[in-house]
C-alpha positions in Angstrom: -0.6 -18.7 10.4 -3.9 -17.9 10.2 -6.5 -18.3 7.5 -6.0 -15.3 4.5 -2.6 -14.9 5.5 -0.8 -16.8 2.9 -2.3 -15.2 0.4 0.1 -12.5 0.6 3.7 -14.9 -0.7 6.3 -13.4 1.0 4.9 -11.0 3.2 3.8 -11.1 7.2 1.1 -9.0 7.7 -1.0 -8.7 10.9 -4.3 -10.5 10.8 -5.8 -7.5 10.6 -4.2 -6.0 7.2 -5.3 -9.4 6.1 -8.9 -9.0 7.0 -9.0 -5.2 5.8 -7.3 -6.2 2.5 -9.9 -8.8 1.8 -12.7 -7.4 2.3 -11.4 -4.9 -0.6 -11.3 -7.3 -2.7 -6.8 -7.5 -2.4 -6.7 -10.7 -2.0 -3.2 -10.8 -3.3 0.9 -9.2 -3.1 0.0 -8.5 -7.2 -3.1 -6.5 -6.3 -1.4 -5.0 -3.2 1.5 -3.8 -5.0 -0.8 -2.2 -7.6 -1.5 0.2 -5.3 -0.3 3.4 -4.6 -0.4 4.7 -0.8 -3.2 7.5 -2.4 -5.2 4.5 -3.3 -4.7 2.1 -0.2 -6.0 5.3 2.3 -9.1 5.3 0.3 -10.3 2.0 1.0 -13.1 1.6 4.2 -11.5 0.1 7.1 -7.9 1.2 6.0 -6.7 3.7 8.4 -3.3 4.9 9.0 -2.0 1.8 11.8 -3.0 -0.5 8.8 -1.3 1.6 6.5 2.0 1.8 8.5 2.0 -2.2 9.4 1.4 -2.8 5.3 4.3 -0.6 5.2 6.6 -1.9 7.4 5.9 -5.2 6.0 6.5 -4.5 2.3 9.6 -2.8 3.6 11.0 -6.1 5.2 10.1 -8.1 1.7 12.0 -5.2 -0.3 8.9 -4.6 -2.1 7.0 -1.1 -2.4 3.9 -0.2 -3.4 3.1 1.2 -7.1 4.2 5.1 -7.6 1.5 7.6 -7.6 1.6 9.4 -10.7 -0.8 12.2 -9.2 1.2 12.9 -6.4 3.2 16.2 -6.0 7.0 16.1 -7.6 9.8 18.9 -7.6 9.7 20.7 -10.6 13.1 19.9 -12.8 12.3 23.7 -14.1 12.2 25.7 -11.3 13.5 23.1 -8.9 10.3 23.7 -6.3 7.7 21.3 -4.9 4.8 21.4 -7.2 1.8 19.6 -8.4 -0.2 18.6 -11.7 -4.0 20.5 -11.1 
């Protein structure tokens, strides 16, 4: 295991993520998971092959990241895919 690594309990991510995480400032699964995928493109150095191999890995732990509360929805009303402007 390499150095930063293990500061993600319970998750194998690529040394990479690690690196790209860190410098961020997430140095931990708390932090991580307090992110929605909105959030997680924005940071520098967090493209979408980092994205997808966070993913994957949070898939394989049965966690997920935090919900995006500003992301489109379907509408309960009208029962069409809208969004909050």
């Amino acid at each position: 295991m390499l150095p930063g690594q293990d500061i993600f309990a319970g998750l194998t991510l690529p040394p990479r993520a690690c690196a790209a995480l860190a410098r961020n400032q997430i140095t931990s699964t708390e932090a991580l998971l307090s992110l929605n995928a909105r959030e997680l493109r924005a940071l520098p150095g967090v493209g979408a092959g980092t994205i997808q191999q966070i993913l994957d890995a949070l898939a394989v732990a049965d966690l997920a990241l935090a919900d995006d509360i500003w992301a489109p929805y379907a509408c309960v009303r009208h029962g069409g895919r809208s969004g909050d402007v």
